[in-house]
VOMI-471820 format. One record per atom (N, C-alpha, C, O): x, y, z. Coordinates in pm, whole numbers, plus 50000, padded with zeros to 5 digits. Layout:
<rs>
XYZ...
</rs>
This chain:
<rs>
824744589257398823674598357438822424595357357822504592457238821344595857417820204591757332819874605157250820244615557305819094606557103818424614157091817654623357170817884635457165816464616657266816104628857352816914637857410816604649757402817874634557467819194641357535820084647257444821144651957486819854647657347820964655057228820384662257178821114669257107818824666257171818274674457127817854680057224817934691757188817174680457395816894686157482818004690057601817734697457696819534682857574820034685257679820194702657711820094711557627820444704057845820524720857871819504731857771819964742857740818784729757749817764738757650816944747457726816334756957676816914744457848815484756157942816514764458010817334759858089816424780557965816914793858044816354794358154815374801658139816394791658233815554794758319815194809558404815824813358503814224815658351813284826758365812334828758482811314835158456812484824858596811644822958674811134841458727810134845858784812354847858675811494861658722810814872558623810494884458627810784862958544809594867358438808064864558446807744854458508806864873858379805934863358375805794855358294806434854858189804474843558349803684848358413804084843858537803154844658618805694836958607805864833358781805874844958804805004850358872807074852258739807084863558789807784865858945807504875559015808894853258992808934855859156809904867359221810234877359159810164865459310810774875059336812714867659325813124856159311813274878159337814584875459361814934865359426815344856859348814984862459520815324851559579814874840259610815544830659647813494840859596812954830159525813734819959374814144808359374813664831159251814184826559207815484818659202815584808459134816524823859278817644819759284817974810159360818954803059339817024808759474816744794459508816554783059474817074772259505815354787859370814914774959277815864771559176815924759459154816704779759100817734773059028818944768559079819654760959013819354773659226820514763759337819974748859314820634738859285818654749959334817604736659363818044728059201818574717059181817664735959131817734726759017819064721858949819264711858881820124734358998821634727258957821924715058989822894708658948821054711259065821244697359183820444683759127820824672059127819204689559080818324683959052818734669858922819594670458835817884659658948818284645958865818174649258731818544641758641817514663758708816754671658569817864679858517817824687158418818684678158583819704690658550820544691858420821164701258369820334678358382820894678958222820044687558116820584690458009818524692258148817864700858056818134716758128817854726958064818604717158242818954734158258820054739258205821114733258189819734754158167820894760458132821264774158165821994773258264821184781558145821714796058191820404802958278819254798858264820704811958351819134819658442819344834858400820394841158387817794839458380817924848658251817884861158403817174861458503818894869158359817984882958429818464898058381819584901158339817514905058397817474920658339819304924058396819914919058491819704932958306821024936958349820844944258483821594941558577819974952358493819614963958593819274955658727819184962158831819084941458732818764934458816820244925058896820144918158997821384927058826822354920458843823114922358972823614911959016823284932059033823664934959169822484927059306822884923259416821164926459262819944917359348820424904559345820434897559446820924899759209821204884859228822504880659262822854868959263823384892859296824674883759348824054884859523823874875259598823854897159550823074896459678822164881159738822614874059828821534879859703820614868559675821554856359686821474847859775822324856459599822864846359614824364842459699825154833159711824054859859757825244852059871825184838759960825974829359960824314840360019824194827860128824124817460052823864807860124824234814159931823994804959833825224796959808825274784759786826154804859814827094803059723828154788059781828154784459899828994781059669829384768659707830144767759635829894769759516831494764259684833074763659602832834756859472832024747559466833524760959366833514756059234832424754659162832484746359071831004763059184829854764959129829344777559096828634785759155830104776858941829784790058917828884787458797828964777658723827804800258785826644797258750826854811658610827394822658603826234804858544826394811858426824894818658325824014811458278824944831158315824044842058331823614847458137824224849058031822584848058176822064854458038821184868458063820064869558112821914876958022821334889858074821124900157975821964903557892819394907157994818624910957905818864927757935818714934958034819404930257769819664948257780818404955257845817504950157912818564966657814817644974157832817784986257767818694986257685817104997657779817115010557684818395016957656818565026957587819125011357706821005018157697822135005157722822745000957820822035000557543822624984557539824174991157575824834985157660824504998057539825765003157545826585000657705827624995357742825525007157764825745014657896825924996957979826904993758046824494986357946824114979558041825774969457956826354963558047826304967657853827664960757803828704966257928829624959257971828464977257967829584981058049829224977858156830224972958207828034977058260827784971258340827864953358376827864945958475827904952658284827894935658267829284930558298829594922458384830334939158180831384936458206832434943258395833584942358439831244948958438831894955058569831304942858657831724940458770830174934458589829814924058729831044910258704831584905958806831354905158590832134897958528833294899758636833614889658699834044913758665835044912358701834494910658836834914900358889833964915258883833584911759078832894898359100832574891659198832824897658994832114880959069833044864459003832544853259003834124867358965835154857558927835194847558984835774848959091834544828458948834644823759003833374820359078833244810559152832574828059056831334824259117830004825359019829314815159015829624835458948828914839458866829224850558734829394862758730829184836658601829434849858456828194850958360827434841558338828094861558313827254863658213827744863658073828384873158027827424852258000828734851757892827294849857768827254839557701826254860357752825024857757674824484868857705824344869857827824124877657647823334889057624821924887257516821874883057401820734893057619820074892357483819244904557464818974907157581818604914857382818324926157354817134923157220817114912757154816074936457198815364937657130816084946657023816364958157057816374942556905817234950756817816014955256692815214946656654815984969156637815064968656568815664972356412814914971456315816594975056402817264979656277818594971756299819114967356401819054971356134820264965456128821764975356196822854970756231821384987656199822114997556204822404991056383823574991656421821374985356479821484986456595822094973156570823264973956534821694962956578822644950256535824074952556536824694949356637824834959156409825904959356375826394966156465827444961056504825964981756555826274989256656826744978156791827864976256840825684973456818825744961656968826654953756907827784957056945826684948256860827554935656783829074939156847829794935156939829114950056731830664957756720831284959456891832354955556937830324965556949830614966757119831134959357194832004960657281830384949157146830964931157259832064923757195832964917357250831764926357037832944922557022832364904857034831224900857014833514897057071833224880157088833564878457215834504870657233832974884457330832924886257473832034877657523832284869257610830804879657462829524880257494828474871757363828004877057261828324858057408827124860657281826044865457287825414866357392825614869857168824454879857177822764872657109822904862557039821884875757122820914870157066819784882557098819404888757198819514882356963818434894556914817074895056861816704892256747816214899956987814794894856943814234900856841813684911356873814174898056733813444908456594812264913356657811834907556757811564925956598810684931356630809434919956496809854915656389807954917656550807454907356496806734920956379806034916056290806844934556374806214935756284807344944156159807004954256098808314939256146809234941756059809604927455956809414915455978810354936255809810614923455749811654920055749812614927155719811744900255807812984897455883814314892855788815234885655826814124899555635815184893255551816204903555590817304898255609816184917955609817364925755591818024929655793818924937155833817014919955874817504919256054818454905256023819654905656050817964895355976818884882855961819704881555925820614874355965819624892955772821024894255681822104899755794823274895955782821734908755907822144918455951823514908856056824734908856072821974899956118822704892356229823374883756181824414883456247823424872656064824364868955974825694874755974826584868656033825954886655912826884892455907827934900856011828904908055989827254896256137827214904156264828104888156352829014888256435827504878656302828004864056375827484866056508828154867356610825694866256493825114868156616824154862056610823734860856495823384855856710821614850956706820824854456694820904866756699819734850656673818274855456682817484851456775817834840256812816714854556823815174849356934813904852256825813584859756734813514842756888812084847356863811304843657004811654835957094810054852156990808884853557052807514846757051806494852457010807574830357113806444820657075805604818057146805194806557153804974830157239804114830757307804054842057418804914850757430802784840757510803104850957584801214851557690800114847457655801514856457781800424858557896799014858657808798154853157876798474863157676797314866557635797344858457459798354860057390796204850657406796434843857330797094851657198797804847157107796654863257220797074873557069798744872557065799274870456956799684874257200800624870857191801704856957117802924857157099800754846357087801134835957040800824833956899799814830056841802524839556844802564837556664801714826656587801294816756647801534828256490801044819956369802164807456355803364810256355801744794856343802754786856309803804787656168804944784056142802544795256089803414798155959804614808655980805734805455941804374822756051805534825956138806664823356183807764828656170806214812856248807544808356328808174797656248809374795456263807334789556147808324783156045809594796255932810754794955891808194811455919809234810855819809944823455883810214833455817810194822256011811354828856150812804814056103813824813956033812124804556184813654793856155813834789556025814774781556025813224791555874813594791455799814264801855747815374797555716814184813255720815444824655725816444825255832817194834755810816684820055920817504814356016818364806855953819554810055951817884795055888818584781755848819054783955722820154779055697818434790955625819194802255495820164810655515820894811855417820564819555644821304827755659822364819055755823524823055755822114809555821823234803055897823074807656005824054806956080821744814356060821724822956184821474813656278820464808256235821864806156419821394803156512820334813256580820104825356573819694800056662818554811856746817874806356884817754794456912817544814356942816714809757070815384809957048815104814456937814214805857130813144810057139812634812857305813224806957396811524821857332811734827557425809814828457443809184829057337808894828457600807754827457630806824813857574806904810257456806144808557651804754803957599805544787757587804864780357515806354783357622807014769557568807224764257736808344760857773806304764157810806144753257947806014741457889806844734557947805484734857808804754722857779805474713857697804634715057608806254706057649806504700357545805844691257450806424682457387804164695157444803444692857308802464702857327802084708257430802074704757189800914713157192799494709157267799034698157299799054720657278797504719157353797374732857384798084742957378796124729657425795364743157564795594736857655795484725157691796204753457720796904754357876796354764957924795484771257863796754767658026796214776758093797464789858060798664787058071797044803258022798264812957989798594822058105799124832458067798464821158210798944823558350798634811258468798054800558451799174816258577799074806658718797654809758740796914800358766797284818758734795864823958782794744819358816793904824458741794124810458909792774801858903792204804858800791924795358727791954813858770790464820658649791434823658544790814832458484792914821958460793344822458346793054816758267793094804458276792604823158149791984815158004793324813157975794444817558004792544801657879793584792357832793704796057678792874801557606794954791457651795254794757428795994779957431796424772657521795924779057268796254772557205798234772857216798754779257125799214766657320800574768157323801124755557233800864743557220801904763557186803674751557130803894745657255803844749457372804144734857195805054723057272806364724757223806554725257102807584726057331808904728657299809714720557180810494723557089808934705557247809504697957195809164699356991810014698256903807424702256972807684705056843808514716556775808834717556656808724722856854809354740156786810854734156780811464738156681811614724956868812704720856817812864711056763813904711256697812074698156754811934689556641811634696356486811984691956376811184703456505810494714656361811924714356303812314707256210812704724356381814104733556384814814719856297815034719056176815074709256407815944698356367815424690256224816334684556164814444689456182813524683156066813834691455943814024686855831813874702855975814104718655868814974717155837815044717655714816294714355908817354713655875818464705755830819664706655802816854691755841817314681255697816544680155646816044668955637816024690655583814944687355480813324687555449812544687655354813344687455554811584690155600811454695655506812464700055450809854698055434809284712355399808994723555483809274722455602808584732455448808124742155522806574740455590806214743655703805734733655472804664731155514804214720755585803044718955620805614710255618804954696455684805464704055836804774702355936807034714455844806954718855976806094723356008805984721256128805144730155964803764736655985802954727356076802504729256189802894715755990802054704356052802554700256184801844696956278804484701256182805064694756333804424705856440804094701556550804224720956407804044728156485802714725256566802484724556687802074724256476800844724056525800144705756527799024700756516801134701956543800514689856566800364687456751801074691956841799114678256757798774676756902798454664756937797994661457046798754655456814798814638956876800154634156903801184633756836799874630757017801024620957073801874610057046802994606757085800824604256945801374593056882801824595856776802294585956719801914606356712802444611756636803874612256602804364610756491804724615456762805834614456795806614602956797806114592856846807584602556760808784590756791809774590856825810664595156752810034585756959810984586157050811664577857104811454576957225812814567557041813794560857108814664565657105814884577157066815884552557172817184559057206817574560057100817924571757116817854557956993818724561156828818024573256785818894581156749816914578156772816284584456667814754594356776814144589756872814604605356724813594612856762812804617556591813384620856488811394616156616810724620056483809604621756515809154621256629808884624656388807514628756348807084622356237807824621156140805704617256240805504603556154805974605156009805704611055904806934595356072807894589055972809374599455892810204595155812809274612955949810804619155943811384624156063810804631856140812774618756082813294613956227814784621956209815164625156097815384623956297816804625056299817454616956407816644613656494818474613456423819584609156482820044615656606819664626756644820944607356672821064613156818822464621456748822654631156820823374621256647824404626456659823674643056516824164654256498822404636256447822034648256401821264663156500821524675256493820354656056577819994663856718821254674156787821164686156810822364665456810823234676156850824224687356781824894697256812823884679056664824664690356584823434705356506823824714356432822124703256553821464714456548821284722856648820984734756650821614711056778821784723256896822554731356901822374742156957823854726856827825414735856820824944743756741825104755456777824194741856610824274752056505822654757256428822464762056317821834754556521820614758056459819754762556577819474774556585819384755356654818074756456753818754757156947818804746457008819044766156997820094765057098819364765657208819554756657290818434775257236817864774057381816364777957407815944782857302815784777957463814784785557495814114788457641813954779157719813654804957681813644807057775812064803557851810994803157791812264801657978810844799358077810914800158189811814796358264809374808258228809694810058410809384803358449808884805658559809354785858391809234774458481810174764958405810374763558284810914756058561811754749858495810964733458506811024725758410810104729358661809564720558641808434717058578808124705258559807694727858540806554723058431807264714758281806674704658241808224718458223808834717858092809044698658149808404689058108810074698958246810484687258239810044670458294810414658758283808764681058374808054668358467806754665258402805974656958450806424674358253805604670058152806364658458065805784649158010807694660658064808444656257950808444637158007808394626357947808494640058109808444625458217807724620658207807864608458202806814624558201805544616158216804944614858063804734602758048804714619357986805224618357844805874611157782805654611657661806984600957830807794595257791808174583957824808754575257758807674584157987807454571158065807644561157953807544549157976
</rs>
């Protein structure tokens, strides 16, 4: 397996009914039939949707459906994690064989709620927990640490104020990589390098300054042999191209690289997914990029 593929394989949730697509139901579920198929399909991975939304998408995907393709679900609590655990586990059993949700993910704001949700699922369900960005994240990590659960973070979003500080989000996956916490990241990561983009579909959407996927998990993978904190800073926000290094043995950043068998062992245990309501922007940048 090459490096690129050991560090990007299956990494995009695909979110299509989020903004800023935002589509509708069956839309979406179309487009990821489409992409299970697709020559790209080694970078898809789970399709994110609200728990409360879970009865629309088996609907949806009736006429869809095709022996031995069962599609596997990441589904976002809501104000009653409790309630939507029991719902989840009532779609689990009716849809056997066709569609599971084996990934939960929720906004947890105290450790007290952590250890509560945790305790519930039990090792049913993995869980991944978006910290709230204006709390301090040593005693949520300790929490999820001790909980044997994930973290998300939040690396962008429809309006530029939404898109963290790079120092942030280094020292998000560095208390991550101290506590042993795996994690996702979630909004604002269409692109896999940095630049100005446009932060909706919108003809007239202003544009911000977005992460490129690819640095937020090269960062992850670099951190976790060694990087500093302050040169990930630099991977974050770096926006030259040539910057990057990309063959089949080795993926880097001028001049610190990892391995195709180090790449996958941070996907297992450091940097796991990240979500977007586009699946072909991420990968038909990555193409042409790489040509």
């Amino acid at each position: 397996m090459s490096a690129l593929r050991a560090l990007l394989g299956g990494i995009v949730d695909y979110a299509g009914l989020f903004p800023p697509a935002a589509l509708d139901m069956p839309a979406a579920v179309r487009n990821f039939a489409e992409y299970r198929h697709d020559a790209d399909a080694w970078m898809l991975g789970r399709f994110v949707v609200p728990v409360a939304r879970l009865d629309e998408l088996a609907a949806a995907r009736g006429p869809l459906l095709q022996e031995h393709d069962v599609w596997r679900l990441t589904a976002i609590l809501g104000t009653d994690p409790e309630g939507d655990v029991t719902r989840v586990r009532e779609f689990n059993r009716q849809h056997v064989g066709t569609s599971i949700v084996d990934s939960l993910e929720g906004v947890l704001s105290t450790p007290e709620d952590i250890e509560r949700i945790s305790a519930a699922i039990g090792d049913e369900f993995e869980l991944f927990v978006e910290l709230p960005g204006d709390r301090d994240l040593a005693p949520l990590i300790a929490a999820l640490a001790r909980a044997g659960v994930h973290g998300k973070i939040r690396t962008g979003g429809v309006t530029q104020a939404a898109i963290p500080p790079a120092v942030a989000v280094v020292r998000f996956i560095r208390a991550c990589l101290d506590a042993g916490v795996s994690f996702k990241a979630t909004a604002g990561l269409h692109h896999p390098f940095r630049a100005e983009y446009r932060l909706t579909y919108d003809a007239n959407s202003p544009t911000g300054l977005m992460y490129g996927y690819l640095n937020v998990f090269l960062a992850s993978a670099l951190m976790a042999e060694g990087l500093s904190d302050a040169d990930a800073v630099r991977v974050l926000e770096e926006r030259d191209l040539h910057a990057f290094e990309i063959s089949e043995s080795r993926i880097g950043w001028r001049g610190h690289s990892v391995t195709a068998d180090q790449a996958t062992k941070i996907r297992r245990q450091v940097a796991l997914s990240f979500g977007s309501c586009s699946f072909r922007e991420p990968v038909d940048e990555l193409r042409l990029a790489t040509a």
